[in-house]
C-alpha positions as CSV (number, residue, x, y, z in Angstrom):
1,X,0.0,0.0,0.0
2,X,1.0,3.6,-1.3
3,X,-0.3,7.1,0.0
4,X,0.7,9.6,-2.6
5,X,0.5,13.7,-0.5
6,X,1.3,11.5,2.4
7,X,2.1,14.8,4.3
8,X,-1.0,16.8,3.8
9,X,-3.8,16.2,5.9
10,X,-6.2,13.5,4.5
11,X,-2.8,12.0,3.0
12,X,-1.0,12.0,7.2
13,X,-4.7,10.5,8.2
14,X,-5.0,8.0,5.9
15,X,-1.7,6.9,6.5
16,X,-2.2,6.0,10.4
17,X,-5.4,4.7,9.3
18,X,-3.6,2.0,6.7
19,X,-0.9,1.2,9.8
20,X,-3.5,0.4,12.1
21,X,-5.6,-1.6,9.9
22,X,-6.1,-5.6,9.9
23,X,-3.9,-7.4,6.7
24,X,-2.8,-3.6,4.8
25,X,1.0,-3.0,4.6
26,X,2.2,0.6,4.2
27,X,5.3,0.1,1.8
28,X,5.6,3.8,0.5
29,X,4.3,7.8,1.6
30,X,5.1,9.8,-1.3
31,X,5.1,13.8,-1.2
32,X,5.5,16.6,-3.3
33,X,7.9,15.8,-6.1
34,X,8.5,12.4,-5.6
35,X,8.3,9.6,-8.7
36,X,4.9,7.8,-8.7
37,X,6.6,5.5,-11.3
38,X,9.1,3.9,-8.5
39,X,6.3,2.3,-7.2
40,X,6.1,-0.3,-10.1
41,X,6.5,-3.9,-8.4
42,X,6.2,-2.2,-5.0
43,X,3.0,-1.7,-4.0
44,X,-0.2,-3.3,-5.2
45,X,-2.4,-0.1,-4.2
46,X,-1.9,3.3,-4.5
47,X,-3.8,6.2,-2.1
48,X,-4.1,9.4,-3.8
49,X,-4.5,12.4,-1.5
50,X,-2.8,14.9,-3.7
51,X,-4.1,17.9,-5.6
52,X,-6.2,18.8,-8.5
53,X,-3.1,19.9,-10.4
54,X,-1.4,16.4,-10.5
55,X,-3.4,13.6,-9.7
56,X,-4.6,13.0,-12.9
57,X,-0.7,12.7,-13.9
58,X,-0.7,10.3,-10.9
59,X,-3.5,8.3,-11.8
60,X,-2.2,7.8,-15.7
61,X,1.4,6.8,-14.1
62,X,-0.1,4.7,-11.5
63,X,-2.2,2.6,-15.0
64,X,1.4,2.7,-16.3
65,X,3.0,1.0,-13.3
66,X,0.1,-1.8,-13.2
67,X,-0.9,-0.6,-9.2
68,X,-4.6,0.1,-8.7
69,X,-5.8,3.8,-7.4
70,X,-7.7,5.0,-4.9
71,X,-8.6,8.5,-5.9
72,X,-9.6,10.9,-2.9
73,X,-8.4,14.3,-4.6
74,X,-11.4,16.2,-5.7
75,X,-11.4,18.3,-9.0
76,X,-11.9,16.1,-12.0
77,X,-14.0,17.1,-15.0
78,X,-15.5,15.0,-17.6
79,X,-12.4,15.4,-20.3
80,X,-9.9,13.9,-17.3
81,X,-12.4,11.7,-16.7
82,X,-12.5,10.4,-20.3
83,X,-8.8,10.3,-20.7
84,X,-8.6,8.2,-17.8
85,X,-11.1,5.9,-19.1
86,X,-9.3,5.7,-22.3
87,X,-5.9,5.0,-20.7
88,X,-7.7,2.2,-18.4
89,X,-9.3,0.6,-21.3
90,X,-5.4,-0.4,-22.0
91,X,-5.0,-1.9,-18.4
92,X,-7.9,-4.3,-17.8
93,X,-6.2,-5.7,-15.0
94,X,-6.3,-2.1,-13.0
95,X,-8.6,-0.8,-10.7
96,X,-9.5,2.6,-10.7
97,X,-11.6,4.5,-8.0
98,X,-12.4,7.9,-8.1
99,X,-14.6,9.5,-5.3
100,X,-15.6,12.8,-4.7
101,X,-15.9,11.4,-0.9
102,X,-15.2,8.7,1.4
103,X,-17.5,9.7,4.0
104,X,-20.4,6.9,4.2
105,X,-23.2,9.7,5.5
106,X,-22.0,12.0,2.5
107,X,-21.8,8.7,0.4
108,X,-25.3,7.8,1.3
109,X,-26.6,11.4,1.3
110,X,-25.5,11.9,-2.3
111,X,-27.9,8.2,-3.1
112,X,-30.7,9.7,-1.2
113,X,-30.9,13.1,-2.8
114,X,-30.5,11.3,-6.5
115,X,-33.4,8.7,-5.7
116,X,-35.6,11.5,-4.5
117,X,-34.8,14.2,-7.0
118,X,-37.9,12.7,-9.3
119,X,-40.4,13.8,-6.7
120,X,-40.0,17.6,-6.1
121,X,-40.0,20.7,-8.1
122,X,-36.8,22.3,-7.2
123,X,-33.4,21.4,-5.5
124,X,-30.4,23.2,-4.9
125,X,-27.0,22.2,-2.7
126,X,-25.1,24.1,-0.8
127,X,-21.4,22.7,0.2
128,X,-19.4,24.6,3.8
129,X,-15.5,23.8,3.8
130,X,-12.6,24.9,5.7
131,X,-11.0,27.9,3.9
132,X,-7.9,25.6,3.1
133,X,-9.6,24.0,0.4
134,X,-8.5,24.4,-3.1
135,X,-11.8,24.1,-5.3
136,X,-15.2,25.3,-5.3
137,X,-17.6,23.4,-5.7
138,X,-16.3,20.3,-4.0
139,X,-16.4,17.3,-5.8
140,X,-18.7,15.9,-3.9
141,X,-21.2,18.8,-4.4
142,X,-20.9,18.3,-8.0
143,X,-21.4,14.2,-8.0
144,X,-24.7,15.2,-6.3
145,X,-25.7,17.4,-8.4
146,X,-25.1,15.2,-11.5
147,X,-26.9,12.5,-9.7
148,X,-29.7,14.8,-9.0
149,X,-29.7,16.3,-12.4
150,X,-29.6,12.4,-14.3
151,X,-32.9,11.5,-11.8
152,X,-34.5,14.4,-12.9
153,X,-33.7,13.9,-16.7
154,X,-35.0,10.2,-16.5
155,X,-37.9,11.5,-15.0
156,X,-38.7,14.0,-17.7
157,X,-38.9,17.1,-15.7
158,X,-38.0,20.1,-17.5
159,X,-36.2,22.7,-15.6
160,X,-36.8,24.0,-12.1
161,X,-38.6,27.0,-11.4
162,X,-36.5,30.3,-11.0
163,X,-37.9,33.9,-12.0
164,X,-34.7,35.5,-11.0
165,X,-33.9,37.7,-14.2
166,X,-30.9,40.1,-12.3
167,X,-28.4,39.0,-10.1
168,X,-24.9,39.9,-8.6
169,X,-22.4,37.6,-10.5
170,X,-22.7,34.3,-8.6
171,X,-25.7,35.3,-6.6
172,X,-27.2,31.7,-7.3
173,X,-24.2,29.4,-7.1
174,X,-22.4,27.5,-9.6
175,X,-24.9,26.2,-12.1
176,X,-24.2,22.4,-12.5
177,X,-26.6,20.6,-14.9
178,X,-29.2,22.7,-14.3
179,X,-28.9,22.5,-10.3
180,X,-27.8,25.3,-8.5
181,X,-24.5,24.9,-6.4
182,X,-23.4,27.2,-3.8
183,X,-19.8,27.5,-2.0
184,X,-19.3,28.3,2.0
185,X,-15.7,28.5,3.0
186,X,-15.4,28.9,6.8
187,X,-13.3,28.7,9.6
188,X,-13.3,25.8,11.9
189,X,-15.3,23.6,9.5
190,X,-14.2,20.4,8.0
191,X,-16.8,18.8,5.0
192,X,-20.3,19.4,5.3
193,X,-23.3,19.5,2.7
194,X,-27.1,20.3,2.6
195,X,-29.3,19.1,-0.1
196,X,-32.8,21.0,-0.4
197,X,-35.7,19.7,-2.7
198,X,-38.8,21.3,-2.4
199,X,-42.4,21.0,-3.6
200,X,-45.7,23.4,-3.0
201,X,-45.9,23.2,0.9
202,X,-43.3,21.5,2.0
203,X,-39.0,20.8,1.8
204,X,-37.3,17.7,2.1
205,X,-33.3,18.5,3.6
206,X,-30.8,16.0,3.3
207,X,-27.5,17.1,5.3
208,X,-24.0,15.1,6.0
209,X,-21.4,16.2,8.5
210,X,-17.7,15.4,8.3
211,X,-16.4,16.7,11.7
212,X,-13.1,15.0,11.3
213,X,-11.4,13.4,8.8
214,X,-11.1,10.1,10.5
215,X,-14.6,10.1,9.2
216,X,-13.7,9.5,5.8
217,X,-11.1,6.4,6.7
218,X,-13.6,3.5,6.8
219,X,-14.1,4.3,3.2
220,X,-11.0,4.6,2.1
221,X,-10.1,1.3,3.5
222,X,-13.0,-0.2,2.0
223,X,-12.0,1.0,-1.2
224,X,-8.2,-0.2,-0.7
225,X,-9.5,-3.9,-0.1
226,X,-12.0,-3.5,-3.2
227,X,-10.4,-1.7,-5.8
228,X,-8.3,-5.1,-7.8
229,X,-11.1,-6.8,-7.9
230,X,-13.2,-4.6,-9.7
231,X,-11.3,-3.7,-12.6
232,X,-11.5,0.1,-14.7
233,X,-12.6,3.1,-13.4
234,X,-15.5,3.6,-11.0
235,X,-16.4,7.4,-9.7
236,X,-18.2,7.5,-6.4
237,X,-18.0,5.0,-3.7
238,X,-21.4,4.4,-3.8
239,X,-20.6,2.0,-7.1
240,X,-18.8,-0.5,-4.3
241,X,-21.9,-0.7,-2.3
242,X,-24.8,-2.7,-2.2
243,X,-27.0,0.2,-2.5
């Protein structure tokens, strides 16, 4: 087992997590700089807790080395998304994870809001993060909203009611797929989102809270013990649950 940002935060968590797990062996903590590709033949699973500027290179050189990824760094877009596929499609014997977040109540929260997008009018999300973090929206604010967006599609609704004709720039959020997306960076927070979907007379809220980031680690080791058995790439962790 590999953690690449070994020295950052979720990277220093996850690494104490992997040491004081049941049958995992930590055999490498890579940082800033250091060459993904020396890992070929040493470790059968790679961590990545890195940042959005490199972990797709990380992910291509991990495919090239034959170790399977874990993928917690958020940031992706559907053209690195595809050119991971592609590159995959060359290593059937790879694993590739992706997931916007480890945390089961975020992991479940994200499932909930896409199964009961179909039923209401309107929905909107609204992610709160330390003020550390690098991208707005957070990854996993975005899965959700895809997810809500594809439910919403399949169930032939057309778009949600909004009469708002002038606004400040950004006023409503990040518009993803037609959902609405707004940003809170705070002090003293960790991960938290709040999904809204509303009808006529009444609101359904979904929230998940991440008050530490050992939250996230019975995910990730989930994911470590899964990932070679389910070869190419899978985004969310929800595709490794029976959900």
């Amino acid at each position: 087992m590999a953690v690449l940002g070994a020295a950052g935060r979720m990277g220093s968590t996850t690494t104490a997590a992997v040491r004081a797990a049941d049958g995992l062996e930590l055999v490498a903590e890579l940082g800033e700089g250091d060459d993904v590709a020396a890992l070929t033949g040493v470790a059968d699973v790679a961590i990545d807790f890195t940042v959005p500027e490199v972990t797709e290179a990380n992910v291509h050189a991990l495919l090239d080395a034959g170790v399977h990824a874990v993928v917690g760094t958020t940031g992706w877009d559907a053209a690195a998304l595809g050119r991971v596929r592609a590159h995959a499609s060359t290593r059937p014997d790879v694993g590739v994870l992706i997931a916007p977040n480890f945390a089961l109540s975020a992991v479940l929260a994200m499932r909930f809001a896409s199964v009961a997008a179909r039923y209401f009018a309107s929905a909107e999300v609204v992610e709160m993060h330390h003020p550390r973090k690098l991208d707005a929206p957070s990854g996993t604010a975005v899965h959700t909203a895809h997810g809500i967006a594809a439910a919403r599609a399949e169930a032939g609704l057309g778009a949600m009611p909004d009469a708002t004709a002038t606004s400040l720039p950004g006023a409503r959020g990040a518009d993803v797929d037609g959902v609405n997306v707004h940003s809170l960076r705070l002090a003293g927070l960790v991960a938290h989102e709040q999904i809204f979907l509303s009808n006529p007379g009444e609101l359904l809220t979904i929230r998940t809270d991440s008050f530490d980031r050992v939250s996230f680690m019975p995910g990730v080791l989930l994911a470590v013990r899964e990932v070679a058995a389910r070869p190419g790439v899978h985004v969310g962790l929800d595709t490794y649950l029976d959900l």
